[in-house]
C-alpha positions as CSV (number, residue, x, y, z in Angstrom):
1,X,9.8,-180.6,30.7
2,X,8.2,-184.1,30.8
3,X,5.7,-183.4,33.1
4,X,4.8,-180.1,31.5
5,X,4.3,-181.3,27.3
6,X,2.3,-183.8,29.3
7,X,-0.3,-181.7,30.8
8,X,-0.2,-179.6,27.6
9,X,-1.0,-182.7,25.1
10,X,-3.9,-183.4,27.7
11,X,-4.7,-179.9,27.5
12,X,-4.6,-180.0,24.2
13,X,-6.6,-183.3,23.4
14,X,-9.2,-182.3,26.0
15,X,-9.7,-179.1,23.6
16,X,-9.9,-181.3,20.1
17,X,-12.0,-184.0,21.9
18,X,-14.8,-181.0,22.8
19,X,-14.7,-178.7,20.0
20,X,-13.9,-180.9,17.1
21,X,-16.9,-182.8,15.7
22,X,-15.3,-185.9,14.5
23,X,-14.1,-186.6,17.7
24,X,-17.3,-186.2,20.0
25,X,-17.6,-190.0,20.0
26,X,-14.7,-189.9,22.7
27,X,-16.0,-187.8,25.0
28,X,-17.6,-190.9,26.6
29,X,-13.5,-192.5,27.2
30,X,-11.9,-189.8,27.6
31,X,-11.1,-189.0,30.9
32,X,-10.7,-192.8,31.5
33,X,-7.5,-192.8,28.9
34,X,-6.8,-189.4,29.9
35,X,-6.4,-190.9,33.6
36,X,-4.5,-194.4,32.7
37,X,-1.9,-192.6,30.0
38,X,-1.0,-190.1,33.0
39,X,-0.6,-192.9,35.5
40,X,1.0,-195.1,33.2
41,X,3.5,-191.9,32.3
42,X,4.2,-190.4,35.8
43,X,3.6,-193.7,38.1
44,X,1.2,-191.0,40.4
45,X,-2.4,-192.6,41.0
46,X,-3.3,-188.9,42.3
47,X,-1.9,-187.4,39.1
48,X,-3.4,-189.6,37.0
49,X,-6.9,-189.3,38.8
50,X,-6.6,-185.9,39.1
51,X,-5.5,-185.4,34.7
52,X,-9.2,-187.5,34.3
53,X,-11.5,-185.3,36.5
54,X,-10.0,-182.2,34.4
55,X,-10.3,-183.8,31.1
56,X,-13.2,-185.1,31.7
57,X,-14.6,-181.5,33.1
58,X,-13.0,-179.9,30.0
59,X,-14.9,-181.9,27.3
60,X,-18.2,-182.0,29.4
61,X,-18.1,-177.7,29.2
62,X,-17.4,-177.1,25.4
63,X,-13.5,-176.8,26.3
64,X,-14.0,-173.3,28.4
65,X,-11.1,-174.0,31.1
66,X,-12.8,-171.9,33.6
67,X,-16.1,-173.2,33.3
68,X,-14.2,-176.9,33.6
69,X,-12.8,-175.4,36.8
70,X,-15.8,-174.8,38.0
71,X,-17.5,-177.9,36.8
72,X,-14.8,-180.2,38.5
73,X,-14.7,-178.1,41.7
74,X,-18.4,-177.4,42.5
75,X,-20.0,-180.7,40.6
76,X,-17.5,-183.1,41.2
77,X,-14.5,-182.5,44.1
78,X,-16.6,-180.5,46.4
79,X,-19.7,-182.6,46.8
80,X,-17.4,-185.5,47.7
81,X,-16.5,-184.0,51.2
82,X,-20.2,-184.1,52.3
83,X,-22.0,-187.2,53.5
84,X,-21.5,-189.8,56.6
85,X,-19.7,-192.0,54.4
86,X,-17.1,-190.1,52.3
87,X,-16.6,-187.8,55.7
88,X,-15.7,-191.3,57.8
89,X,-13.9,-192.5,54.9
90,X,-11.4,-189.7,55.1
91,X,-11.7,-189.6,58.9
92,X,-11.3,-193.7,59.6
93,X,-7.8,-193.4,57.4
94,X,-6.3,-190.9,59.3
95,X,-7.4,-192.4,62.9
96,X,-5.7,-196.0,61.3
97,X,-2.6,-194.5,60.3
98,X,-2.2,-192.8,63.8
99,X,-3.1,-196.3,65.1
100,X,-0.3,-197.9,62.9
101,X,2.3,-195.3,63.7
102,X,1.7,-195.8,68.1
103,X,2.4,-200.1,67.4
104,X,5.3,-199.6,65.1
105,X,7.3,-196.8,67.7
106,X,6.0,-199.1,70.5
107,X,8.4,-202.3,69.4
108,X,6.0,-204.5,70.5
109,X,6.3,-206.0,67.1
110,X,10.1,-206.9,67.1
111,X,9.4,-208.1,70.5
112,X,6.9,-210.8,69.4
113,X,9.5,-211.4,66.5
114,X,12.4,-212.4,68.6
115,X,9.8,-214.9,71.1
116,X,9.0,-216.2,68.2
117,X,12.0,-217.2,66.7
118,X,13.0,-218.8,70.2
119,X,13.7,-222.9,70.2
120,X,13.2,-223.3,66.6
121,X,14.8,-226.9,65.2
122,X,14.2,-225.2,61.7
123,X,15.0,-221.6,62.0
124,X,14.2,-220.9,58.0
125,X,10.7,-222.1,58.3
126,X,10.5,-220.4,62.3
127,X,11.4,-217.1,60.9
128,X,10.0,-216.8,57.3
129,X,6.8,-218.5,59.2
130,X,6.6,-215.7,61.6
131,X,6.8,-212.6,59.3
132,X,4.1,-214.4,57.1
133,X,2.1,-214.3,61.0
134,X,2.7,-211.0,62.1
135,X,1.6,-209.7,58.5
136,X,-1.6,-211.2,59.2
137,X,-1.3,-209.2,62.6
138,X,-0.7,-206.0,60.9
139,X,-3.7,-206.1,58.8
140,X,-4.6,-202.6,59.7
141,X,-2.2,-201.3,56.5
142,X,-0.7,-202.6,53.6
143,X,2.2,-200.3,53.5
144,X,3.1,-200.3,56.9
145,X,2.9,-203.7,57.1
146,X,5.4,-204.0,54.4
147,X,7.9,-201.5,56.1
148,X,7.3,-203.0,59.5
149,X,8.0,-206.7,58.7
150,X,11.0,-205.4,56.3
151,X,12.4,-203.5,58.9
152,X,12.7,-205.9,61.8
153,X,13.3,-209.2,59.9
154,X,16.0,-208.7,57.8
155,X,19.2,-208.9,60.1
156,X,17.2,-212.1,61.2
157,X,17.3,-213.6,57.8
158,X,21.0,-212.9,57.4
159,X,21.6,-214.8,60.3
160,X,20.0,-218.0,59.0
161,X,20.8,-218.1,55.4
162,X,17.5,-216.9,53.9
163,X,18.1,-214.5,50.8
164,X,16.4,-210.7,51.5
165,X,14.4,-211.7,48.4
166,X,12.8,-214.4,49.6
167,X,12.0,-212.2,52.8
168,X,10.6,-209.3,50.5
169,X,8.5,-212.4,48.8
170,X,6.5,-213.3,52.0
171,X,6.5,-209.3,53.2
172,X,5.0,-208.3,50.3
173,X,2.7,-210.9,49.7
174,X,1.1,-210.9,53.0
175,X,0.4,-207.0,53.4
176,X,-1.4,-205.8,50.2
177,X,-3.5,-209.7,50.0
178,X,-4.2,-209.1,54.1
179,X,-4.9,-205.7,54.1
180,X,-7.4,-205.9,51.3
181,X,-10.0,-209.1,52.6
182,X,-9.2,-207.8,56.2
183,X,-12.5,-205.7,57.3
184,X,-10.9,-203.4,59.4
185,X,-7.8,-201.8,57.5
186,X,-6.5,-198.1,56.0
187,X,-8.0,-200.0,52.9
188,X,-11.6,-200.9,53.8
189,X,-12.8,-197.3,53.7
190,X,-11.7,-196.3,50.3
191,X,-13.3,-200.3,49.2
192,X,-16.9,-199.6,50.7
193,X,-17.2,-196.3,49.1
194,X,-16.0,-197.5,45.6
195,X,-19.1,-200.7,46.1
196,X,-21.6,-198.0,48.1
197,X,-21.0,-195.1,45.1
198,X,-21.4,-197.5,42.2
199,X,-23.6,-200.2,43.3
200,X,-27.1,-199.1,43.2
201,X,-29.7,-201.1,46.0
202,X,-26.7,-202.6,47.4
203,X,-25.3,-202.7,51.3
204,X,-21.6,-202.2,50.9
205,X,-20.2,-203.7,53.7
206,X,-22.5,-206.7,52.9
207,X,-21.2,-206.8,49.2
208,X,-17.7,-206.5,50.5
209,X,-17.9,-209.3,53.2
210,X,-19.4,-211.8,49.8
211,X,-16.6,-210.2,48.1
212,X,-14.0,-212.2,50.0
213,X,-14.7,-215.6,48.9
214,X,-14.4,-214.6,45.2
215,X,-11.4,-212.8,45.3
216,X,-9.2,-215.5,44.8
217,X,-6.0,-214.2,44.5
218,X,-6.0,-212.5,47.3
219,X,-7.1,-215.8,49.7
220,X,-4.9,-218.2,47.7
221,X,-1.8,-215.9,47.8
222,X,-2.7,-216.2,51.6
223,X,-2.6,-219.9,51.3
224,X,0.4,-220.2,48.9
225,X,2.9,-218.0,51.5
226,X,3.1,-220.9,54.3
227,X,2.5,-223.8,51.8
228,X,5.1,-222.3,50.0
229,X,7.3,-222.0,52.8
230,X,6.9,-225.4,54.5
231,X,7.4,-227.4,51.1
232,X,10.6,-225.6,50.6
233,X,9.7,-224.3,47.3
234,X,11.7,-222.2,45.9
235,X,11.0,-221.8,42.1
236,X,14.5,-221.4,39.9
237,X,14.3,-217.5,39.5
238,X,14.2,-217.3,43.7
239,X,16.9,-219.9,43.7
240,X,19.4,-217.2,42.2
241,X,19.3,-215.6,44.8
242,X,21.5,-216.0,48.2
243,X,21.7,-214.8,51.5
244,X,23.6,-211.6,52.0
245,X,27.1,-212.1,52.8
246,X,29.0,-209.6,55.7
247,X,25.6,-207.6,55.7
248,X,25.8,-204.6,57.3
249,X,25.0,-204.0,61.2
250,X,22.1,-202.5,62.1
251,X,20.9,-200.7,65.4
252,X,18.6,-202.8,67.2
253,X,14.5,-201.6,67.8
254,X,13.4,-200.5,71.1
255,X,11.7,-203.3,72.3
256,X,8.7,-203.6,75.2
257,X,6.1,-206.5,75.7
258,X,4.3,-208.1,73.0
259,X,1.0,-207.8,74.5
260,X,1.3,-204.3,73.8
261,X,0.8,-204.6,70.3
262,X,-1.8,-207.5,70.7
263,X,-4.0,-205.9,73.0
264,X,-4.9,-202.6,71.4
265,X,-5.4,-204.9,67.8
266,X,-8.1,-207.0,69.7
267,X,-9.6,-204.0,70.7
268,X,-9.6,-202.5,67.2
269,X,-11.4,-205.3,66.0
270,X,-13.7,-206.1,68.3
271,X,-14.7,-202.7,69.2
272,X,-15.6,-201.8,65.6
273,X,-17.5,-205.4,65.2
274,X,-19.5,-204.3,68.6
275,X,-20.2,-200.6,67.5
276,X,-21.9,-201.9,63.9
277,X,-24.4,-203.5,66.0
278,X,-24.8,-201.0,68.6
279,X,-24.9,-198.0,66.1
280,X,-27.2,-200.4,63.5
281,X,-30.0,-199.0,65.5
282,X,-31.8,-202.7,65.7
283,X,-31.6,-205.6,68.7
284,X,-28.0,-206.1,70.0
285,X,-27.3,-209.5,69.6
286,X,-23.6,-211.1,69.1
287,X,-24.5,-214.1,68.5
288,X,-27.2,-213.7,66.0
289,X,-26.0,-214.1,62.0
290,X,-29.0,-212.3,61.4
291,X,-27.9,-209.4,63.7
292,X,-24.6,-208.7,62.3
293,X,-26.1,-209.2,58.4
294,X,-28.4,-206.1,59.4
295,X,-25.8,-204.6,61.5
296,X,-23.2,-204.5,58.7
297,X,-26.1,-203.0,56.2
298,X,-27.3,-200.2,58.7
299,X,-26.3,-196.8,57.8
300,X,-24.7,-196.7,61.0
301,X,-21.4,-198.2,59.9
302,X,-19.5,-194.9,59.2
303,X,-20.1,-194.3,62.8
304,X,-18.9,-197.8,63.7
305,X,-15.8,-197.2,61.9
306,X,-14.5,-194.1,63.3
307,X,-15.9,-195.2,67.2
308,X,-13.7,-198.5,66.5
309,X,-11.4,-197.0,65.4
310,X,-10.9,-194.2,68.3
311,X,-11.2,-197.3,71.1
312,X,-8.1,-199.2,69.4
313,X,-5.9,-195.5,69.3
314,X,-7.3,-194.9,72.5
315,X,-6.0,-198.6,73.8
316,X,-2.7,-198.4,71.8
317,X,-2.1,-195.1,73.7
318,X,-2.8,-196.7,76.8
319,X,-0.7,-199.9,76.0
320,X,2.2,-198.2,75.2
321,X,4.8,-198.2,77.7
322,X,4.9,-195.1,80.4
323,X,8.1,-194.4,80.3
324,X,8.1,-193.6,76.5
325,X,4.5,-192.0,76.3
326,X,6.2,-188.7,75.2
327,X,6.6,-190.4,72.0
328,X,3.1,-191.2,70.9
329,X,2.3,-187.5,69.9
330,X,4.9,-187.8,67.3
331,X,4.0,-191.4,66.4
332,X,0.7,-190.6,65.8
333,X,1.0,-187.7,63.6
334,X,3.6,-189.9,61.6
335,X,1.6,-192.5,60.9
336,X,-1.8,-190.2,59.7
337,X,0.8,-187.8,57.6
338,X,2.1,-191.0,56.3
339,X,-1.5,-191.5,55.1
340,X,-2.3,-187.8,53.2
341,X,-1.6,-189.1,49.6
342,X,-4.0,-191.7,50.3
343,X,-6.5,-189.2,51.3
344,X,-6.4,-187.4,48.2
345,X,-6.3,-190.9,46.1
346,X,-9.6,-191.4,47.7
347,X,-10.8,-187.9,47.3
348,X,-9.7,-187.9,43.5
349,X,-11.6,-191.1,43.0
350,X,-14.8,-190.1,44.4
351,X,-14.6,-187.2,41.9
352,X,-13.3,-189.3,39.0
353,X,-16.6,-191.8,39.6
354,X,-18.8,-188.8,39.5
355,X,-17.5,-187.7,36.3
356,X,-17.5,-191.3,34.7
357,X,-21.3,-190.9,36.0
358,X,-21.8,-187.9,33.7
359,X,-19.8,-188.4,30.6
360,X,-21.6,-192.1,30.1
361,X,-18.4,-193.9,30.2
362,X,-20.3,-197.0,31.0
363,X,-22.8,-197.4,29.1
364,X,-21.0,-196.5,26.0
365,X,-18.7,-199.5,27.1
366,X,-21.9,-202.0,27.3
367,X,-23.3,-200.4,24.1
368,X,-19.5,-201.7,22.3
369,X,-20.0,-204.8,24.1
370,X,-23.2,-205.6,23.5
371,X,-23.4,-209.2,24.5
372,X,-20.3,-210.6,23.6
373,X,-19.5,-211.2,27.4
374,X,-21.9,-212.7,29.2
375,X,-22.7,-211.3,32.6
376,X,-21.3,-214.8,34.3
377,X,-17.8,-214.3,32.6
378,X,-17.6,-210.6,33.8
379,X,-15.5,-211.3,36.9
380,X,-12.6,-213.4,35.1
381,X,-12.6,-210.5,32.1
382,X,-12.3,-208.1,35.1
383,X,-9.7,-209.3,36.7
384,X,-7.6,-210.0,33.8
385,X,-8.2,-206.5,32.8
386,X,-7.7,-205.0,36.2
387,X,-4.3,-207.3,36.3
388,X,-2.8,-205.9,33.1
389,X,-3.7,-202.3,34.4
390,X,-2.4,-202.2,37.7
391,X,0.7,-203.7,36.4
392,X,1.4,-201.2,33.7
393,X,0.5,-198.1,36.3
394,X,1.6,-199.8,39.2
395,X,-1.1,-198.7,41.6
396,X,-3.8,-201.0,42.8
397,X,-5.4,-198.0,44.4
398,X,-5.7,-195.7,41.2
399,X,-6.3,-199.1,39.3
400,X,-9.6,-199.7,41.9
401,X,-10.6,-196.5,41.7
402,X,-10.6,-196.3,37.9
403,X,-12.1,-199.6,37.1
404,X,-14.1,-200.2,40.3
405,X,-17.0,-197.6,38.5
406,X,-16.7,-198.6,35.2
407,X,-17.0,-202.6,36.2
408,X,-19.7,-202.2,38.1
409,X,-21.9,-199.5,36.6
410,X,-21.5,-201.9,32.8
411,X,-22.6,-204.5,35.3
412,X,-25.6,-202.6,36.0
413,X,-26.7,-201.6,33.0
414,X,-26.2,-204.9,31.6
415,X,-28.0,-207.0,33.9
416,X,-30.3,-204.4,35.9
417,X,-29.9,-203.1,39.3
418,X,-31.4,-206.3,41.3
419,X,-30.0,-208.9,38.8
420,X,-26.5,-207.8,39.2
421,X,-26.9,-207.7,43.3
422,X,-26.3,-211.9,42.6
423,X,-22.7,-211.3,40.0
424,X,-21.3,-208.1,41.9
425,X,-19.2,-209.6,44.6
426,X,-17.8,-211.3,41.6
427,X,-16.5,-208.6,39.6
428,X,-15.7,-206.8,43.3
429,X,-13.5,-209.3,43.9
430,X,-11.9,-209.5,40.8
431,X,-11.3,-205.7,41.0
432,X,-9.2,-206.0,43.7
433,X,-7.8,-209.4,43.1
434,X,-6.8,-208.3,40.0
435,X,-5.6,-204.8,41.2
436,X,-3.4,-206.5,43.8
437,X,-2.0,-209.0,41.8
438,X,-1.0,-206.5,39.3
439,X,0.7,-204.2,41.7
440,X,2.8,-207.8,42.7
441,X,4.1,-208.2,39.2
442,X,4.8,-204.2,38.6
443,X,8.8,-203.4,39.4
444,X,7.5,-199.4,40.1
445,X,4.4,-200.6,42.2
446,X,4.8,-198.3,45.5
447,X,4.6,-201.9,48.1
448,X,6.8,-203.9,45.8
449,X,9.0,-201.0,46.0
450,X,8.8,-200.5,50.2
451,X,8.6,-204.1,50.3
452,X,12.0,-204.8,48.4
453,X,13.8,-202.0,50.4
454,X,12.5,-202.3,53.8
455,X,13.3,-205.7,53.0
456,X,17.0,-204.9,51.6
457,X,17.1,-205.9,47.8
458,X,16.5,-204.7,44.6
459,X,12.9,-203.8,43.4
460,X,14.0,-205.1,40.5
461,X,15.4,-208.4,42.0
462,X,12.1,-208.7,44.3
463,X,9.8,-208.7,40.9
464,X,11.5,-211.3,38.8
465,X,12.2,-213.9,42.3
466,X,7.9,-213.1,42.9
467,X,7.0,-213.8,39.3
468,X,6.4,-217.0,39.6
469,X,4.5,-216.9,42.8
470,X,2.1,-214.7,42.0
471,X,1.7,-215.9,38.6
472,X,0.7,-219.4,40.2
473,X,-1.6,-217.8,42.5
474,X,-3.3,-216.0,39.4
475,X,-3.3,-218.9,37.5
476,X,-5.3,-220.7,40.1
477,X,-7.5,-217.6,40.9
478,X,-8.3,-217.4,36.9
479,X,-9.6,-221.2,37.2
480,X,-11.9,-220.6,40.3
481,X,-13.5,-217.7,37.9
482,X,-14.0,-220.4,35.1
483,X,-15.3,-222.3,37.8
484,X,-17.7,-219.8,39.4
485,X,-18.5,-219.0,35.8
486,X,-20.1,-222.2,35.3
487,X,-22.1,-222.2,38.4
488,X,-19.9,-223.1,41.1
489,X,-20.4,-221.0,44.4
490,X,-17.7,-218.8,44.9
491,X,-16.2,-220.7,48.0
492,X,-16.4,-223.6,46.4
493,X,-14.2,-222.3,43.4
494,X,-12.0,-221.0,45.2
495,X,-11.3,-224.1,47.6
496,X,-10.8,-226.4,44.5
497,X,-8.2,-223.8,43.2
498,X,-6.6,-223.6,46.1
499,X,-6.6,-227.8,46.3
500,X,-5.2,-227.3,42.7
501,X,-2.6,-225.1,43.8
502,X,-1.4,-227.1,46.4
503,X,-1.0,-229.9,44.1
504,X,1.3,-228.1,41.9
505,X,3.5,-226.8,44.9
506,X,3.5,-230.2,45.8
507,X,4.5,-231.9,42.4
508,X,7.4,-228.7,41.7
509,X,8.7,-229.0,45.0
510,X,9.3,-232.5,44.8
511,X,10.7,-232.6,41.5
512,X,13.2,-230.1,42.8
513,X,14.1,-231.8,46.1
514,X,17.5,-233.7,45.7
């Protein structure tokens, strides 16, 4: 009964929005709080995305539903299945989550777990050490990172004396951060058609790879996991929390070779590195900087994306031990099921952006703003309002995708299309700094959730023992912003945070030490 007054207030505000004169100043926002309320209320990024594209079709056609239907189908969702991008966007996803679902059955990873937890003088470090390294291996996928690592660690934390929450702590930490700079992963699609849709005269891939540097959260949360882990510091709400006691027996993974895992990842990402330049249509040339800046820029990257990402299935087919090979055909379509809802996120966001386009959203949010923000101090008010909104809906996905146009397109129209080339890996990295940082903090984020029960705690408990963590990393990232802001390169920022940070892990865990 929720659900349904829900859709009928949106319904019904859609209706007084469009037909009611006093309120045609809104049309402009609407579908953008149409879209946070219902994400914010149901914790669904593809209902959410879904309740703007309608809103926004039913104010744009006078408040006729069937002329809305219409609107959002043909206008909005349809045209998004069409071009080399969106089509290998969709395509790229599914192929990665196959690719995922092959190396977890294979138990390639638990294998590599239990070499390297071999000969260790200091098992915590030795084991909270290798999670945080095979995250970094599992790049491919935020959420099946977090399951994997989970999955296969926790009986070896038991054993030790680490808690499960400081185990969900490094698992979640590493797989959303990773997966997001990494650029090969289920993410890296749906990020290079939110910069290639929204940022006019820019290369995406090119805007994504000067991205990384000033996304600082996601880098120093990268940094802060083995600092972290080697200093022993453990802030007091972390410290609450014990080992499990008599935890319960678990069957053990099948396990095969590690190389079987390593292989087919090297393969992933080298063969998609190779295909941008041979599918770039200039010079091969490995070695060249030059090369792979036109390479990554060439509109053959959709190609090189799909081709990569074939070769690595392909090699993670043949990898996988003979014996078992019956199993891939079930692994595969596992792991690119496990990936639908993602498809639609994407699908609903392309459509959501479209509609942005057409109601003005953005320009009616520079015309409020006027030039109270300078263009400099965009990326730090973008990340602390991308922060506050993936927290309260708990998605960094449906928090990109509804702030990813609107960021960039005020952007735009603030400083022109080749001024804001120079700030726009700025506010794209705050975007999805601020998106993942969020989702940390959120107790109802999906990968805080997976993370804290793959891992075998509380959601709840998971949040409150990360708090602190990830609020240290975001005070650090929020500094390197100040510091860009002022003229700083991005880098540079970013590595004087970082020395910052380590400083105050430093100090803390030293004060704490008996």
């Amino acid at each position: 009964m929720r659900h349904l007054a829900l859709w009928i207030g949106v319904f019904a505000g859609s209706l007084l929005v469009a037909l009611v004169p006093g309120f045609g100043g809104l049309i402009p926002f609407w579908p953008v709080v149409v879209a946070f309320a219902v994400i914010l209320f149901t914790r669904q990024a593809a209902a959410g995305l879904g309740a703007g594209v309608i809103a926004g079709c039913l104010v744009l056609s006078g408040g006729s539903p069937v002329e809305a239907a219409r609107t959002a189908l043909e206008d909005h969702v349809f045209p998004q299945l069409g071009g080399s991008w969106h089509l290998s966007a969709l395509l790229f996803t599914l192929l990665l989550g196959s690719f995922a679902g092959v190396l977890e059955a294979s138990g390639g990873f638990s294998a590599l777990l239990q070499k390297m937890l071999k000969g260790s003088q200091q098992p915590q470090r030795r084991v909270l050490g290798s999670v945080y390294g095979l995250g970094l291996l599992c790049f491919f996928d935020g959420l099946a990172n977090s399951m994997l690592m989970g999955r296969i660690a926790r009986q070896a934390v038991d054993r030790i004396g680490v808690s499960r929450e400081k185990l969900a702590w490094v698992v979640d930490s590493t797989s959303s951060p990773v997966a997001c700079v990494a650029f090969v992963s289920t993410w890296i699609a749906f990020q290079l058609t939110l910069i290639g849709d929204n940022m006019p005269g820019g290369e995406a891939y090119q805007l994504f790879f000067q991205s990384i540097p000033a996304n600082p959260y996601c880098l120093l949360t990268l940094f802060l996991v083995p600092f972290a882990i080697f200093r022993n510091w453990e802030p007091t709400p972390m410290k609450n929390y014990k080992a499990s006691a008599g935890a319960e027996q678990e069957s053990s993974p099948t396990l095969t070779e590690p190389w079987r895992v390593l292989l087919p990842l090297v393969i992933l990402a080298s063969s998609i590195a190779v295909s941008l330049q041979v599918w770039s249509g200039n010079d091969i040339n490995l070695f060249s900087l030059d090369a792979w800046r036109k390479a990554a820029s060439s509109d053959g990257t959709p190609i090189a994306l799909v081709g990569g990402a074939l070769s690595g299935l392909a090699a993670a087919w043949l990898c996988y031990p003979s014996k078992r090979r019956h199993e891939v055909g079930p692994a595969m379509l596992q792991g690119a099921a496990g990936l639908l809802p993602a498809l639609v996120i994407l699908i609903l966001a392309w459509s959501l952006g479209s509609v942005f386009e057409e109601t003005g959203a953005a320009k009616q949010i520079k015309l409020l703003l006027g030039n109270q923000i300078p263009a400099v101090w965009l990326p730090l008010a973008v990340f602390a309002v991308t922060s506050l909104t993936a927290f309260a809906t708990g998605s960094s996905w449906g928090t990109m995708a509804l702030l990813m146009p609107l960021a960039l397109k005020v952007l735009v129209d603030t400083e022109g299309a080749d001024a804001a080339l120079a700030i726009a890996p700025g506010v794209i990295g705050a975007v999805f700094g601020g998106a993942v940082f969020g989702d940390h903090c959120s107790p109802f984020s999906d990968t805080t959730v997976v993370s804290a029960l793959a891992s075998g705690c509380k959601p709840t408990d998971h949040v409150l023992s990360q708090l602190p963590y990830a609020l240290s990393a975001a005070t650090a990232a929020s500094l390197a912003y100040l510091l860009m802001a002022i003229g700083l390169p991005a880098l540079v920022a970013t590595l004087s945070a970082g020395l910052l940070l380590a400083g105050f892990v430093l100090f803390q865990s030293r004060a704490s030490s008996p």
